[in-house]
C-alpha positions, -999 to +999 in steps of 0.1 A: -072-264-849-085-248-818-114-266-817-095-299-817-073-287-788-105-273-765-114-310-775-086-326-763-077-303-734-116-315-720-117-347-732-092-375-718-106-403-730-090-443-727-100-467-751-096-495-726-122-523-728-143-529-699-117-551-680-122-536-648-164-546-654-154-577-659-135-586-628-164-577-605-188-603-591-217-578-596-243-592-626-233-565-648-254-566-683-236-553-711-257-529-738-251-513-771-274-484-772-276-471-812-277-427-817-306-430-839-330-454-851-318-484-874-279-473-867-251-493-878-235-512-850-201-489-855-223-458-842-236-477-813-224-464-778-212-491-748-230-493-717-235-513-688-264-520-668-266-529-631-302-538-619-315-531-588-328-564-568-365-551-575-381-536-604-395-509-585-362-500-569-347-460-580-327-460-609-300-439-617-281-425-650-247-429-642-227-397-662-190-401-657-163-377-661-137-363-685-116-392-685-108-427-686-138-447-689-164-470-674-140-492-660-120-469-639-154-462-623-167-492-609-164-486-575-180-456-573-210-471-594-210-502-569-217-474-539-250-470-558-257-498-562-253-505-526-278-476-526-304-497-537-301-481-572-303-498-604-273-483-626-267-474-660-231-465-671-226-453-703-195-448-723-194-413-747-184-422-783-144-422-779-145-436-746-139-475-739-159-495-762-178-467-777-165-456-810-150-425-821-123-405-811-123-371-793-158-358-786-175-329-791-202-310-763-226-319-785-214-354-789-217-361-754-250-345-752-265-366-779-249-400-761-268-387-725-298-383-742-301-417-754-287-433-722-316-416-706-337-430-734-326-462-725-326-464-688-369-452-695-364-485-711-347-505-686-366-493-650-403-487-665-417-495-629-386-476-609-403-457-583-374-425-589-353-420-621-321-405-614-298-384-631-259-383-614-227-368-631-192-368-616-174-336-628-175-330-664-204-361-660-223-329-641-221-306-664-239-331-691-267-342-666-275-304-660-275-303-697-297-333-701-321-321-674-326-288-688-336-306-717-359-334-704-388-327-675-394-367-669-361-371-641-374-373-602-341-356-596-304-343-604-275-352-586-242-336-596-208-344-575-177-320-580-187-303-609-178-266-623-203-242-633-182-234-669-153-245-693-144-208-693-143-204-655-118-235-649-100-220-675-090-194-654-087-215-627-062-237-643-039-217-664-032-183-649-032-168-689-066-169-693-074-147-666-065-122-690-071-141-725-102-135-742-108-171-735-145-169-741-143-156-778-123-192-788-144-216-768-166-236-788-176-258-758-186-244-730-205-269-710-220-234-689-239-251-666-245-213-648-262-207-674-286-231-672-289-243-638-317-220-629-339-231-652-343-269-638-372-282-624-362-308-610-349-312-575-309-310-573-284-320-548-249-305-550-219-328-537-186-314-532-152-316-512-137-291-497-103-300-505-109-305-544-079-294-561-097-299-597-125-281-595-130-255-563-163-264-540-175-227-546-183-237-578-210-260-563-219-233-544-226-205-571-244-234-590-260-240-555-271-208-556-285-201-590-307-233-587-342-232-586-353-249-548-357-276-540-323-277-541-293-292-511-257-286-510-236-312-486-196-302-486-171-330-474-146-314-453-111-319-466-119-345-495-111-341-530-122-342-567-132-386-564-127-396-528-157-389-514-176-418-520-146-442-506-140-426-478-168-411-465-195-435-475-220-436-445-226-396-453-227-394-490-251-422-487-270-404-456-268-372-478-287-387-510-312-411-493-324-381-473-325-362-506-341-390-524-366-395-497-379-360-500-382-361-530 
């Protein structure tokens, strides 16, 4: 019972179909990517691929957040793609068109490592291979490059350093439950942070009333360098990309370039 309520407490998932994909004009390609080898469709995860115009163009992993799904996230994935990034969006099982119901951290671990699988697929020839998560989507892609040593880079945007911390930021209570002897998913990026090799660029808005930006900055400072940190002054939790465009894309080109 607990386990299904951490579930559902992290997890908002809509089971939507991909309608807002649909009503782009971009050349979106649609993809079923299977969990193991020779899996039946019904264990197949959704995702959608958005080349770059050139095969040697950066590619990106595209790791949303806790809810909704791929289609409430088009816009933000079309500001990579104006990037110059090829982009692959994938839906976790229970989300959109992937099957399933409720995740687990495990779950959604599994689904980043084959998306990441598939995107080696996808860009063989792209001169960077990215890995970006949104908020929970952050937590996964610091998970998937502890994991993996092949990305050129990590880029996390408004993202928490644990499940138990924004417990206690959410509900007063667990500042003084043992919240941390019930948890069975954790994503504790702390934990891990340090040991990435990878370069990683923290993106956060100072005004974030879902997750506070000083959580970027404790994960900012447990990384390994190279490592950046750019804070948008009074932005939230999924603004920054809409309204303040010419910097977040200043802020990873210059990263990316680096690199």
């Amino acid at each position: 019972f607990l386990d299904l309520k951490q579930r559902e407490l992290i997890f908002r998932p809509a089971k939507q179909s991909s309608e807002g994909i649909n009503q782009t004009d971009l050349a979106f390609q649609e993809h079923w990517i299977p969990l193991t080898q020779g899996a039946a469709d019904n264990t197949n995860i959704h995702a959608m691929w958005l080349p770059a115009a050139c095969a040697d163009a950066p590619a990106i992993l595209f790791l949303h957040g806790a809810c909704w799904n791929l289609s409430w996230h088009i816009e933000r994935i079309q500001k990579w793609h104006a990037m110059g990034f090829g982009v692959l969006g994938i839906d976790y099982r229970g989300f959109g068109q992937s099957p399933g119901d409720v995740p687990t951290e495990g779950g959604v671990y599994q689904d980043a490592q084959r998306g990441w699988e598939h995107l080696r697929q996808l860009a063989p020839y792209a001169s960077q291979r990215v890995i970006y998560g949104h908020s929970l989507g952050g937590a996964i892609a610091i998970e998937l490059a502890s994991r993996y040593r092949d990305m050129d880079a990590v880029i996390v945007e408004s993202t928490f350093t644990s499940i138990h911390d924004m417990a206690r930021v959410q509900t007063k209570a667990a500042r003084w439950l043992p919240v941390g002897a019930i948890l069975n998913h954790r994503f504790d990026s702390i934990a891990k942070v340090g040991k990435l090799d990878a370069p990683i660029l923290f993106l956060h808005g100072t005004a974030d009333e879902v997750v506070p930006h000083r959580m970027s900055e404790a994960l900012y400072a447990a990384a390994r360098a190279p490592k950046e940190l750019v804070l948008f002054p009074e932005l939230g939790h999924s603004n920054i990309p809409t309204e303040s465009f010419p910097r977040y894309q200043f802020a990873v080109q210059q990263f990316v370039d680096r690199i």
